[in-house]
BAVEXKE-204251 format. One record per residue (C-alpha): x, y, z. Coordinates in nm, 4 decimals. Example, Ala and Ser with C-alpha at 12.3 -4.5 7.8 and 13.67 -1.06 7.14 Angstrom:
2
X Y Z
1.2300 -0.4500 0.7800
1.3670 -0.1060 0.7140
END
This chain:
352
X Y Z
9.7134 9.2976 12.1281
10.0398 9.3599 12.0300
9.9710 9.3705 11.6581
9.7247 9.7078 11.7946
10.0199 9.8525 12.0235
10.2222 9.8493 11.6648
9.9523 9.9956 11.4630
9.9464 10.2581 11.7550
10.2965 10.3269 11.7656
10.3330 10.3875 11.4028
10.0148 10.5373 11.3402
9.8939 10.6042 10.9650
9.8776 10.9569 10.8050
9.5287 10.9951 10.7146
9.3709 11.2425 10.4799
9.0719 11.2809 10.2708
8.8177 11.5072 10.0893
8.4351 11.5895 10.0874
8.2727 11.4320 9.7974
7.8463 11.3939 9.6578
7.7098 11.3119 9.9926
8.0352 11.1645 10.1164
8.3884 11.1590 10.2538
8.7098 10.9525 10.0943
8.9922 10.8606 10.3322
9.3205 10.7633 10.1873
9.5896 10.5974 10.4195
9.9336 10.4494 10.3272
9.7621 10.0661 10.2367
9.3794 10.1674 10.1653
9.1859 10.3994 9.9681
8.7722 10.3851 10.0775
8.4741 10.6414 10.0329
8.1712 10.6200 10.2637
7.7930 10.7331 10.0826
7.4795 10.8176 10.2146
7.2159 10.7144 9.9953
6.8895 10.8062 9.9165
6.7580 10.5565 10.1797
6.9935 10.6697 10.4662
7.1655 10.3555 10.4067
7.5945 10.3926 10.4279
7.7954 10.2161 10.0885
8.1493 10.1731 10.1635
8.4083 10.1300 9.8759
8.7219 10.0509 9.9361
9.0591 9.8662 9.7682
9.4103 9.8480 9.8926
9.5949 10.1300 9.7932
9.9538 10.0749 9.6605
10.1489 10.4632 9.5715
10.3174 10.5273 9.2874
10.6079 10.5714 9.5071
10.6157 10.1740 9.6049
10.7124 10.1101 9.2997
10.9338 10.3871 9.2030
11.1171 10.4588 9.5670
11.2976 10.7460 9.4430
10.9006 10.9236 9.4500
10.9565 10.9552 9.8504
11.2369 11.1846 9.7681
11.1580 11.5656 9.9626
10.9742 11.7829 9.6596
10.9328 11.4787 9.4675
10.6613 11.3268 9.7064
10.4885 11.6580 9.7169
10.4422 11.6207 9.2916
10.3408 11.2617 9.3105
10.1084 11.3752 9.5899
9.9087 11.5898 9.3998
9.8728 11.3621 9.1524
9.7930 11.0885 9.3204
9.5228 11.3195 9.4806
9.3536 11.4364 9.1763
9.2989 11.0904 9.0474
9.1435 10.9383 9.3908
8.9414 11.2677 9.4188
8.8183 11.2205 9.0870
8.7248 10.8534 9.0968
8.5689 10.9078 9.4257
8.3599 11.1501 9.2903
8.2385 10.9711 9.0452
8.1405 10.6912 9.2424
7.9708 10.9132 9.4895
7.7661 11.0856 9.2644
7.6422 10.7497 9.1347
7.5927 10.5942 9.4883
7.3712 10.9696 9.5947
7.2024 11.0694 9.3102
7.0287 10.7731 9.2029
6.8257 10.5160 9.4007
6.8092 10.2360 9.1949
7.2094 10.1869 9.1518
7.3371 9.8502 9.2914
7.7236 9.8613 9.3245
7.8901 9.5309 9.2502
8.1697 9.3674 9.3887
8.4012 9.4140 9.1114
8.3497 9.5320 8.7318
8.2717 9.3299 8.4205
8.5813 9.2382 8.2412
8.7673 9.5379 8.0917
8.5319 9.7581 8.2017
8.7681 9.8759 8.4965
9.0621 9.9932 8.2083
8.7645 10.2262 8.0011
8.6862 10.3831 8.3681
9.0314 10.4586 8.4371
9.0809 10.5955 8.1086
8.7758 10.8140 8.1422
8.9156 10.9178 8.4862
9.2402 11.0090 8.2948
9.0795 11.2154 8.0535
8.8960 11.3966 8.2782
9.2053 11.4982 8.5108
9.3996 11.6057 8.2006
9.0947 11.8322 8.1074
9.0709 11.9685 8.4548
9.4323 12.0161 8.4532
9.3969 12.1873 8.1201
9.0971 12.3956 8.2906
9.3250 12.4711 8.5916
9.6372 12.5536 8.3821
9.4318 12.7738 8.1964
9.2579 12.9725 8.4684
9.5287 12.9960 8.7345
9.8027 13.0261 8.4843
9.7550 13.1467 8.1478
9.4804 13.4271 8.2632
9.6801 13.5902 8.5815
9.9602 13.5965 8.3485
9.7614 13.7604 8.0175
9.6169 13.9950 8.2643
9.9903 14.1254 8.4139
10.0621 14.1346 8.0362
9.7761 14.3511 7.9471
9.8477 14.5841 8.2380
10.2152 14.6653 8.1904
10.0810 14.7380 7.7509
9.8226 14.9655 7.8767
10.0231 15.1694 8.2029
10.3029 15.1317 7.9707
10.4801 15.4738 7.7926
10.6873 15.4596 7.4429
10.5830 15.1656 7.3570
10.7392 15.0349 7.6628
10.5632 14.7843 7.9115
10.5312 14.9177 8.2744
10.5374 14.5391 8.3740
10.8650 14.3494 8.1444
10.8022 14.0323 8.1595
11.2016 14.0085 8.2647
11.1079 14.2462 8.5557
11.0421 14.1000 8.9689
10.7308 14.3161 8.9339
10.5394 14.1577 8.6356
10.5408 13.8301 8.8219
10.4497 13.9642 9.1647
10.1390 14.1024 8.9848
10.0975 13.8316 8.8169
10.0957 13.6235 9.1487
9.8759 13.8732 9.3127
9.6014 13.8135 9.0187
9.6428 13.4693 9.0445
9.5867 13.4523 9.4276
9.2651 13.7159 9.3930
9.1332 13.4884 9.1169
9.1870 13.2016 9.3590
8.9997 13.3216 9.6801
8.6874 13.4797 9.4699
8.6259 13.1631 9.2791
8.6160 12.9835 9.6243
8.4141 13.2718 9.7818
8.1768 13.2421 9.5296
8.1183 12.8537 9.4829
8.0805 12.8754 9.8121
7.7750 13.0363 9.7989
7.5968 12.7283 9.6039
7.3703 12.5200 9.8002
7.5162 12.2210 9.6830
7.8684 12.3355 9.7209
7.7974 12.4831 10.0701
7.6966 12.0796 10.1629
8.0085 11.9457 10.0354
8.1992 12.1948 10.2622
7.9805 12.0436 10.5310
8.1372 11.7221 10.4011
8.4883 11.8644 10.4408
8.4083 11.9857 10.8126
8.2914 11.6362 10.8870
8.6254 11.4635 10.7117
8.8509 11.7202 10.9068
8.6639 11.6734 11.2592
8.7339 11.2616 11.2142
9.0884 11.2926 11.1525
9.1209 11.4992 11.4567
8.9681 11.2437 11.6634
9.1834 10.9688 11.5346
9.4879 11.1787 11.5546
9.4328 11.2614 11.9541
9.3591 10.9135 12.0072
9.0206 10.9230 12.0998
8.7634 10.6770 11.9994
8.6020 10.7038 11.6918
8.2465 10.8025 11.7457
7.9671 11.1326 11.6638
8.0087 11.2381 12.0332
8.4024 11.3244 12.0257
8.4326 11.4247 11.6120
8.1470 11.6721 11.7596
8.4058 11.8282 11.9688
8.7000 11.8809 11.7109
8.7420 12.1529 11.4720
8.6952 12.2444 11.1091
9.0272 12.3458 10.9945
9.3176 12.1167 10.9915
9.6565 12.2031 10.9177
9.7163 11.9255 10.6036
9.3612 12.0373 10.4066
9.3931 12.0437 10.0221
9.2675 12.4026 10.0541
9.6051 12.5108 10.2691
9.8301 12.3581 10.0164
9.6656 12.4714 9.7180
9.6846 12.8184 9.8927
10.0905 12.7281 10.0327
10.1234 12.6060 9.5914
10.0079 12.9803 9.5110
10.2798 13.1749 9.7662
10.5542 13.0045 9.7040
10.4850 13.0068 9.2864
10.4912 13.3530 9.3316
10.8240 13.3948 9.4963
11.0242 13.1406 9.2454
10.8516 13.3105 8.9394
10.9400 13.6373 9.0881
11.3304 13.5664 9.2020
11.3910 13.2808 8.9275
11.2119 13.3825 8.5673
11.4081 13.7600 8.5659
11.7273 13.5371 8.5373
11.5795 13.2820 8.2657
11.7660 13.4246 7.9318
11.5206 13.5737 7.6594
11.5053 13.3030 7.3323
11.3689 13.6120 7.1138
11.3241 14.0200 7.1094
10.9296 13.9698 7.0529
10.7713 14.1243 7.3687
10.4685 13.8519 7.2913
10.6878 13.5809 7.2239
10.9215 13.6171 7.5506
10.5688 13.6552 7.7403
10.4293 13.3077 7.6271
10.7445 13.1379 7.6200
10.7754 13.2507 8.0378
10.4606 13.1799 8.0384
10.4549 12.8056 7.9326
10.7656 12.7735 8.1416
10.5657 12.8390 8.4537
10.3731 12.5032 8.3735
10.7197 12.2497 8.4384
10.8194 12.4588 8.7658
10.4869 12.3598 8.8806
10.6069 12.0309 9.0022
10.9051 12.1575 9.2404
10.7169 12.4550 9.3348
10.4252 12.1736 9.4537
10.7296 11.9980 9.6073
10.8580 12.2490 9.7878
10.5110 12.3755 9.9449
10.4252 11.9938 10.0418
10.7422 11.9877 10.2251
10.6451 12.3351 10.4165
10.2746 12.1723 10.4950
10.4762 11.8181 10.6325
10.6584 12.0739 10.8535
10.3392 12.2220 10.9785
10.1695 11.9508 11.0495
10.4588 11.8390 11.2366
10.5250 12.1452 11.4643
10.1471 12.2872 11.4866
10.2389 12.4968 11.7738
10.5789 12.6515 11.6634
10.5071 13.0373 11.6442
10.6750 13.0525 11.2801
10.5161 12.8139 11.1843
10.1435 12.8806 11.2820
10.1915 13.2274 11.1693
10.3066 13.0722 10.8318
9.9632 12.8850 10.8050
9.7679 13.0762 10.9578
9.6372 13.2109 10.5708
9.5525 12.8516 10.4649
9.3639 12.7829 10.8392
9.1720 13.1037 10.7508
9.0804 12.9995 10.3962
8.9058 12.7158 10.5222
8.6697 12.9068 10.7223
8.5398 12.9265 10.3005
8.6163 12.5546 10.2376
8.4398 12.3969 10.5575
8.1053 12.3864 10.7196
7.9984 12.2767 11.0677
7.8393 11.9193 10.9625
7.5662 11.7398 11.1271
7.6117 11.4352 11.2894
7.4658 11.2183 11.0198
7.7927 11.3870 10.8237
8.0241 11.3150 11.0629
7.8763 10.9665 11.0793
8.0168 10.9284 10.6684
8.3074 11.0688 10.7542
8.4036 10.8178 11.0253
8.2462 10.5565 10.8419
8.5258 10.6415 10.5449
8.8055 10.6465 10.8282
8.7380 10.3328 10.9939
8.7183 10.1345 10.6710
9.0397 10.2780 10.5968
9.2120 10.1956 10.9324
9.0600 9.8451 10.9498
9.2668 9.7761 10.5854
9.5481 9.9153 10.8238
9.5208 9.6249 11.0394
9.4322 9.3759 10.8294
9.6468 9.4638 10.5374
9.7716 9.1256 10.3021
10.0592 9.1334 10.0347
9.7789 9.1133 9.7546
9.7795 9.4886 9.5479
9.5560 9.4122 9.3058
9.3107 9.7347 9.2894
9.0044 9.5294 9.3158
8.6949 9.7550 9.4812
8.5406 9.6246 9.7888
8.1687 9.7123 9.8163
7.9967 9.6920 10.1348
7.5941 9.8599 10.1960
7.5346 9.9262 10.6059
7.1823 10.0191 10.7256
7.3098 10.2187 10.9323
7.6630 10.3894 11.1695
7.5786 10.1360 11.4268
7.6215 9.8423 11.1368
7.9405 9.9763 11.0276
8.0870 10.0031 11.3937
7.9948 9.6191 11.4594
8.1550 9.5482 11.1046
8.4484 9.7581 11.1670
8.5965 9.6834 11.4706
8.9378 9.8766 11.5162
END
């Protein structure tokens, strides 16, 4: 009893994201996806989750957590998807408790590669084309063989920001048009609806993550969109003032350019820090009308699940809070694989 009261009165911030016919939860001590398989049965994985920034403290530091974060983010996201896809799309797998010798280090490397490509892939969409684009703009409005956008100018990156965001919201208006995408936003409904009901304290079943909304304050979506504002105001009040290394037009583009890539970190910082203050004071007027883009975007992002969704979804969150409770010194990232029948199996297992 009193061990519960404890849990209660320091309650966990929880967060996850839709994956293949599933939903990963990720709370301070545990890290655990929840599949439905081909046979309606329910997987669980999940291992105890140790940050980066428990071993490095200085990583808790205001717009260094937001960095480590992200990053932290992308890898889970990634390996979750990876073993969702495996769990949903074919029958015949058969998880095992832990991986053959070694076989763990070639799957994180894998994992590693893949983030750096989708980095790459991200770096190169929502950084190198917004700012080619402002480029090619300010050459051909341009007079005298003078650029109507300078690269050294407020405006370039202001249109360069405004490129950037339009690039951002028609790539999710459009995936979101995919049948298969439009089910993972279903997905994302279902994760946000869960966290609402453990956040308001109420018990952890289909009837009362019915009840709860879509949108949540602390999605991905809302800080990806939060990343995108506030990149554009430090590029535009910050790069002017950076001092040109050469008289090529080209060259003092791409060198701006490729400095945009290191600012990403603070600039993640500083818009994880403004989404901690959101979540924090939901109801503040500056506040809410300072979200209120992100809540919007996620009318894209999320889906009104079905209750067989929300059941994933809850399954994910109450593996993840049981670790809470039952959390041991041992951080060795060893997966632990569990297959349910069905919600009612994983309630009976999961007692919270």
């Amino acid at each position: 009893m009193l061990a519960n009261l404890l849990f209660m009165a320091t309650k966990p911030l929880v967060g996850g994201q839709a994956v293949v016919e599933g939903v990963m939860m990720r709370s301070p001590k545990s890290f655990a996806v929840a599949v439905r398989k081909p046979d309606q049965s329910i997987v669980i994985r999940e291992r105890q989750w140790l940050s980066f920034s428990e071993k490095l403290p200085f990583l808790r530091w205001p717009l260094l957590r937001g960095a480590t974060m992200l990053i932290e983010s992308m890898y889970n996201g990634l390996s979750a998807l990876q073993f969702s896809a495996e769990q949903a799309l074919n029958e015949k797998t058969s998880p095992q408790p832990s991986p053959p010798s070694g076989e763990g280090v070639k799957t994180d490397w894998a994992l590693m590669g893949t983030m750096a490509f989708s980095m790459l892939l991200g770096i190169g969409l929502f950084k190198a084309v917004p700012h080619i684009m402002a480029y090619t703009l300010g050459e051909i409005f341009g007079q005298n063989g003078q650029s109507a956008l300078p690269v050294d100018h407020m405006w370039f990156h202001l249109v360069d920001g405004s490129i950037k965001m339009s690039l951002f919201i028609g790539y999710i208006a459009a995936i979101s048009m995919m049948k298969d995408v439009k089910r993972i936003f279903m997905y994302h409904g279902a994760e946000h609806k869960s966290v609402h009901t453990f956040e308001k304290d109420l018990e952890l079943n289909v009837e009362n993550a019915r009840l709860q909304s879509t949108a949540h304050p602390r999605c991905g979506t809302s800080l990806i969109l939060l990343v995108i504002a506030v990149s554009i105001v430090v590029f535009a009040f910050v790069l002017p003032f950076v001092p040109p290394i050469t008289t090529n037009k080209l060259g003092e583009s791409l060198f701006l350019m490729l400095l945009k890539i290191p600012l990403m970190l603070p600039i993640a910082g500083i818009a994880y820090e403004f989404q901690r203050a959101a979540a924090k004071y939901p109801k503040n007027f500056w506040i809410k009308l300072f979200i209120t883009p992100g809540m919007l975007m996620q009318r894209l992002t999320t889906r009104e699940p079905t209750d067989d969704q929300l059941e994933i979804a809850l399954a994910a969150l109450r593996k993840t809070l049981w670790r809470e409770h039952n959390a041991t010194p041992n951080t060795s990232a060893i997966d632990h694989i569990q297959t349910y029948a069905n919600f009612a199996q994983v309630k009976e297992a999961l007692i919270l």
